[in-house]
One Martini backbone bead per residue (centre of mass of N, CA, C, O) as a GRO file, in nm:
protein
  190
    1UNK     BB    1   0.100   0.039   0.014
    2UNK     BB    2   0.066   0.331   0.026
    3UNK     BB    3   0.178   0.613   0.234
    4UNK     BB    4  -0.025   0.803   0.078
    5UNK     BB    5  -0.298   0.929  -0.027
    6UNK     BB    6  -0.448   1.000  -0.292
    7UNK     BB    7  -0.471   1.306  -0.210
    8UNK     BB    8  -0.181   1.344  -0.216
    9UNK     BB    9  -0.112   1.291  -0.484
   10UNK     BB   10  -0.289   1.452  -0.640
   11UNK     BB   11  -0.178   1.712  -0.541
   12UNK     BB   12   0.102   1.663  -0.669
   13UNK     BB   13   0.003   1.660  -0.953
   14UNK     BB   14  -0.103   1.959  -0.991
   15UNK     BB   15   0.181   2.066  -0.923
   16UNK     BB   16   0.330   1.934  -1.172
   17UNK     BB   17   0.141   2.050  -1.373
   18UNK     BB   18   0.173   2.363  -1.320
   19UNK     BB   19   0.480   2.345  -1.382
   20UNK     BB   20   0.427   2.246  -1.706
   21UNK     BB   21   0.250   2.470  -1.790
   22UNK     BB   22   0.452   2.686  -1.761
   23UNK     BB   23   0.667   2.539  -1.963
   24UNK     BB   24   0.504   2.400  -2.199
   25UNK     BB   25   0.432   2.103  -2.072
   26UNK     BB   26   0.235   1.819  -2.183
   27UNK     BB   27   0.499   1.569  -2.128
   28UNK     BB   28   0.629   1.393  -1.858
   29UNK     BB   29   0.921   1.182  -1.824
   30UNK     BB   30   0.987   0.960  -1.545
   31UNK     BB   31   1.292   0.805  -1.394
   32UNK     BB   32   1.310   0.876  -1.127
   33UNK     BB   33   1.246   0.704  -0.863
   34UNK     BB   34   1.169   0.943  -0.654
   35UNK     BB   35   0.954   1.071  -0.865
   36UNK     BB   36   0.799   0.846  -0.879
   37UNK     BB   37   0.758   0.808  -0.531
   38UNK     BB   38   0.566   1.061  -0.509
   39UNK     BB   39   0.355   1.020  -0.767
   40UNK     BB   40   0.294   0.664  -0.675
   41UNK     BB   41   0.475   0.507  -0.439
   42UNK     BB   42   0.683   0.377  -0.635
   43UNK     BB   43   0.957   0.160  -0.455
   44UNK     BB   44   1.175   0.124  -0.714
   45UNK     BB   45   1.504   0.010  -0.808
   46UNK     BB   46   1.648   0.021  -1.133
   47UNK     BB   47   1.914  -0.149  -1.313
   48UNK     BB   48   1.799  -0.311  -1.537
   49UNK     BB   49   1.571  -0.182  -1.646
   50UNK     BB   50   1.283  -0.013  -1.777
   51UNK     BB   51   1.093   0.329  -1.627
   52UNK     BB   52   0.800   0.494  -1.577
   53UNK     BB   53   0.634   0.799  -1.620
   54UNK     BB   54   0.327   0.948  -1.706
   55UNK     BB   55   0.285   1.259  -1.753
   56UNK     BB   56   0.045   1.488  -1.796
   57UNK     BB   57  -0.229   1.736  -1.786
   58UNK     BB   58  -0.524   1.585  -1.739
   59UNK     BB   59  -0.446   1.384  -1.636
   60UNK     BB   60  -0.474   1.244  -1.238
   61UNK     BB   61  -0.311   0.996  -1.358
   62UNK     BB   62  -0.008   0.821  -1.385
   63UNK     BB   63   0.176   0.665  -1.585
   64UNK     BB   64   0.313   0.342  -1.615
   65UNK     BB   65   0.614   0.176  -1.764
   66UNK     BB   66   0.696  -0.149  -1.756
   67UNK     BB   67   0.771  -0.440  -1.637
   68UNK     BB   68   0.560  -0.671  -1.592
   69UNK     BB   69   0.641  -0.747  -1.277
   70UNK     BB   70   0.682  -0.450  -1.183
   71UNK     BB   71   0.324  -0.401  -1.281
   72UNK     BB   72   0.161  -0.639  -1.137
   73UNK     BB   73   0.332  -0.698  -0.879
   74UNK     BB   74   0.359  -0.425  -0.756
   75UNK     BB   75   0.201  -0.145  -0.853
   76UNK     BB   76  -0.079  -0.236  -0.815
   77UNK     BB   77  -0.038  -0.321  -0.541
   78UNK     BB   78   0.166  -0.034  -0.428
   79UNK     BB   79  -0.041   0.161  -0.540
   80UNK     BB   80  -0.289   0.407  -0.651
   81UNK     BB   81  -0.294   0.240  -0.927
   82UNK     BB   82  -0.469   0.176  -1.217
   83UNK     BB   83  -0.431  -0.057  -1.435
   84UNK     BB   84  -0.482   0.145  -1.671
   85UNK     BB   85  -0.210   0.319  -1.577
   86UNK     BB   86  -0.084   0.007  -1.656
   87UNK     BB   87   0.245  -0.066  -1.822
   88UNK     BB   88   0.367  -0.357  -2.029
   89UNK     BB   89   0.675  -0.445  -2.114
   90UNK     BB   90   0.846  -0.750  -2.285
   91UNK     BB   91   1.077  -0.940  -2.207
   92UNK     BB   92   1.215  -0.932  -2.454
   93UNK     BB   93   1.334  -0.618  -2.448
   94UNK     BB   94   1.530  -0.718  -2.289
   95UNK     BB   95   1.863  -0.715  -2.368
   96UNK     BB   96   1.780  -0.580  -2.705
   97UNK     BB   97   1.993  -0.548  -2.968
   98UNK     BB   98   1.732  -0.424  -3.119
   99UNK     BB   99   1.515  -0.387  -2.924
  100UNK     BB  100   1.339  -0.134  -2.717
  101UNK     BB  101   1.129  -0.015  -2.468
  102UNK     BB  102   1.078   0.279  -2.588
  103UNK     BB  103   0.943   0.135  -2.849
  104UNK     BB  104   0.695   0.105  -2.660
  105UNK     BB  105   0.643   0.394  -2.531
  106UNK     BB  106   0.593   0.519  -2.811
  107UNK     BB  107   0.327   0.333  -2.838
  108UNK     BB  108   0.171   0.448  -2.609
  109UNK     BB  109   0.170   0.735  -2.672
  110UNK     BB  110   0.016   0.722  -2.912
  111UNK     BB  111  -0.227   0.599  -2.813
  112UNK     BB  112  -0.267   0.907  -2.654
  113UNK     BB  113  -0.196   1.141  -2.836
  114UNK     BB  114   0.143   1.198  -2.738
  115UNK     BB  115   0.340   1.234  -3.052
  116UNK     BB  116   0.253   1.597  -3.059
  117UNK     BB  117   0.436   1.665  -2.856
  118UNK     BB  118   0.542   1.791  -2.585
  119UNK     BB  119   0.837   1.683  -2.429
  120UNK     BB  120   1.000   1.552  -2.117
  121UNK     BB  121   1.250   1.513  -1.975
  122UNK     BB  122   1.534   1.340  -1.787
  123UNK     BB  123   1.833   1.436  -1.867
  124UNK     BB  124   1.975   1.417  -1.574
  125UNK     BB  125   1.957   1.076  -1.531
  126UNK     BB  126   2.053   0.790  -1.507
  127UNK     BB  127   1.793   0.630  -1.583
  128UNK     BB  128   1.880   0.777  -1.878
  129UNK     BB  129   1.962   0.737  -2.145
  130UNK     BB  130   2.069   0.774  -2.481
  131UNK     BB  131   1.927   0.546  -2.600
  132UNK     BB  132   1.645   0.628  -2.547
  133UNK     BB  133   1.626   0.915  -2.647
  134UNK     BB  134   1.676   0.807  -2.951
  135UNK     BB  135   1.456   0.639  -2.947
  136UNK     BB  136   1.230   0.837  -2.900
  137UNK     BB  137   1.301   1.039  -3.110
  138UNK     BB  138   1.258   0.831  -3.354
  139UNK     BB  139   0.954   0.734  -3.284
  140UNK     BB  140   0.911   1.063  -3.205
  141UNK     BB  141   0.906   1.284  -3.489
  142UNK     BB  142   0.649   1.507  -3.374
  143UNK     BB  143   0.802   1.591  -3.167
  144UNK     BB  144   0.933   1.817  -2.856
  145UNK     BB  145   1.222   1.780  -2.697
  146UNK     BB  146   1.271   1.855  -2.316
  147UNK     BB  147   1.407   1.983  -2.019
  148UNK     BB  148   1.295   1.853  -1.694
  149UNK     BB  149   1.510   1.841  -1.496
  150UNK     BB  150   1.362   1.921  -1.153
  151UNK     BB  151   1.080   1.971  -1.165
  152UNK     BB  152   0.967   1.790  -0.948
  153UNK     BB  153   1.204   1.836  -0.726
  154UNK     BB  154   1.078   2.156  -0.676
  155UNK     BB  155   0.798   2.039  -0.592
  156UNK     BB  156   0.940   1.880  -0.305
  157UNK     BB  157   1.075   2.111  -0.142
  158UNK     BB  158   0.743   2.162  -0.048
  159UNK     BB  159   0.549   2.043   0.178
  160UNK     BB  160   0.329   1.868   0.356
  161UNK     BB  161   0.190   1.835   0.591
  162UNK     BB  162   0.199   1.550   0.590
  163UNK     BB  163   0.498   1.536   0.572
  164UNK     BB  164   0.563   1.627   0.817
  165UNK     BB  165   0.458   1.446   1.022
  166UNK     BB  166   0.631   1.204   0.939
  167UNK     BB  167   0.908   1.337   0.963
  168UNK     BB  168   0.851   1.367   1.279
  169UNK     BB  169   0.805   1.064   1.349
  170UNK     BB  170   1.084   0.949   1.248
  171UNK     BB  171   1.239   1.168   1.436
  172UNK     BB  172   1.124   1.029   1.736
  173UNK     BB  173   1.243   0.767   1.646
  174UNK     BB  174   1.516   0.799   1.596
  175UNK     BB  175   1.576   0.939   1.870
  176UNK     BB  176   1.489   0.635   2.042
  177UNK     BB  177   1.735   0.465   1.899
  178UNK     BB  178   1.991   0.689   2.001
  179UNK     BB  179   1.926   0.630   2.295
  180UNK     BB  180   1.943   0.354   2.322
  181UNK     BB  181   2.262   0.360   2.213
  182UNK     BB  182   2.360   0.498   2.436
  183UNK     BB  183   2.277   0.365   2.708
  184UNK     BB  184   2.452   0.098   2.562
  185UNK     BB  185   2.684   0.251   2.643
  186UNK     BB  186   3.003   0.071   2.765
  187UNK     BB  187   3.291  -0.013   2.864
  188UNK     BB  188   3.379  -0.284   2.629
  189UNK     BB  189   3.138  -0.272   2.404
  190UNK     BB  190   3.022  -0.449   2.120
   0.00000   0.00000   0.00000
């Protein structure tokens, strides 16, 4: 299960919404874990595959796209998501010398009639790579592709109060921890 509400995600969503507006972006592709896990609750770290959020100006819920196993397994059971906006590409696209998951993704948005807007990107995010970006080119040749990197995390840096709440709570966990390892602190102790 998600950690905040739908409604704390829903929020979250219009606030990157409305600065996707400002920018001029139709469609922002988030590959970054964190910026993930913000907008959708799903915390996994892939170094394997290729996954990604696609958020949209309109949609109220963003599209989840990556390997069957991490979309139905994962996404569906511990996120806000529902099936329909989550999309799985066959495990054939993994480490395929020929064809690439990207090739799905460009797929998916054509379906959504997101293949002649603005996209932005996460471009300098690690989990983004260069041949991912080629392959988006290549696919979306009516597209507009601009650089997103960091709208997310500048949406991030100001917290909401349930992020406050949750964060004053982990604060005095950790405090309760470090507590009891001073008092079991004594000369000699391993």
């Amino acid at each position: 299960m998600a950690t905040f509400t739908k409604e704390e995600y829903l929020s979250r969503m219009k606030k990157v919404q409305k600065s996707m507006s400002e920018k001029g972006i139709d469609v922002l592709l988030i590959t970054c874990p964190a910026n993930m896990n913000y907008l959708s609750g799903h915390n996994a770290w892939s170094f394997y595959v290729h996954q990604m959020l696609v958020v949209t100006l309109n949609d109220e819920m963003p599209y989840f796209i990556g390997r069957y196993m991490d979309a139905f397994c994962g996404v569906v059971k511990t996120t806000w998501l529902d099936e329909e906006h989550v999309r799985a590409y066959p495990d054939y696209l993994v480490h395929n010398p020929v064809e690439h998951p990207m090739d799905y993704v460009c797929d998916c948005l054509k379906e959504l009639n997101l293949d002649k807007k603005t996209i932005a990107v996460e471009m300098d995010n690690y989990y983004f790579t260069a041949l991912a970006y080629e392959r988006l080119k290549r696919g979306l040749p009516n597209a507009k592709f601009v650089d997103g990197n960091l709208l997310v995390n500048w949406v991030r840096i100001i917290k909401s109060e349930k992020e406050i709440e949750l964060q004053k709570r982990a604060g005095k966990i950790v405090e309760k921890a470090m507590q009891a390892a001073i008092d079991a602190l004594e000369p000699g102790a391993r």
